[in-house]
C-alpha positions in Angstrom: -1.5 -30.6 -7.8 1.7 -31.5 -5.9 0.2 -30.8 -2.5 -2.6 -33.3 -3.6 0.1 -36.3 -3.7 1.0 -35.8 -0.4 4.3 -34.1 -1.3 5.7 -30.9 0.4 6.7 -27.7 -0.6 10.0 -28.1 0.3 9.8 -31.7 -1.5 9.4 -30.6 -4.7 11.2 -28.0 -4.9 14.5 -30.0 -3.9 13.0 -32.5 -6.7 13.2 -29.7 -8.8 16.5 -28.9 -8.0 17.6 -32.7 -8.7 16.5 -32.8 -11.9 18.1 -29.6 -12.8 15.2 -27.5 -13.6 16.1 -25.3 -10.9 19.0 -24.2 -10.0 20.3 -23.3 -6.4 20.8 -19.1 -7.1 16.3 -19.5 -8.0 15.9 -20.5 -4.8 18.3 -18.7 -2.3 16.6 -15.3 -2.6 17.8 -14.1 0.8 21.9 -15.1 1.1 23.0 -16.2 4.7 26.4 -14.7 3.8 26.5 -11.4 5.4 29.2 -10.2 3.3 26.9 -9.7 0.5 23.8 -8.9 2.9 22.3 -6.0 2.5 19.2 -4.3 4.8 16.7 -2.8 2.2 14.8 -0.8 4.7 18.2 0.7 6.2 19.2 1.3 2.4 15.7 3.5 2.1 16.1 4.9 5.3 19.5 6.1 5.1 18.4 7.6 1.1 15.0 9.6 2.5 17.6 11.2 4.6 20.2 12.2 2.2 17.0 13.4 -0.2 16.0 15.5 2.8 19.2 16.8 3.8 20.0 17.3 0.2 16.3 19.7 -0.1 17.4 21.1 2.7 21.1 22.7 1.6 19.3 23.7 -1.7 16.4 25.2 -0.4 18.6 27.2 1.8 21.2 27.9 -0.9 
């Protein structure tokens, strides 16, 4: 409906933001601070090994 007025994406969401129906945490999904950055895939990665490692010792126990 919004796209039909001519307005962008990134236009109405910062009018959403304006008007307070949104509020800045909705739309920052990914945080450029890399103090609280965290890579997901190196999170899953480094748990398959630990799950494997952990089969491993207990299989051989």
């Amino acid at each position: 409906m919004f796209l039909k007025e001519g307005r962008s994406k990134k236009e109405i969401i910062q009018g959403m933001i304006e008007t307070g129906e949104l509020k800045l945490i909705d739309v920052d999904i990914y945080p450029r601070n890399p103090k609280y950055f965290s890579n997901r895939v190196l999170d899953g990665i480094i748990g398959l090994c630990f799950l494997i490692i952990l089969i491993l010792i207990i299989h051989y126990i």
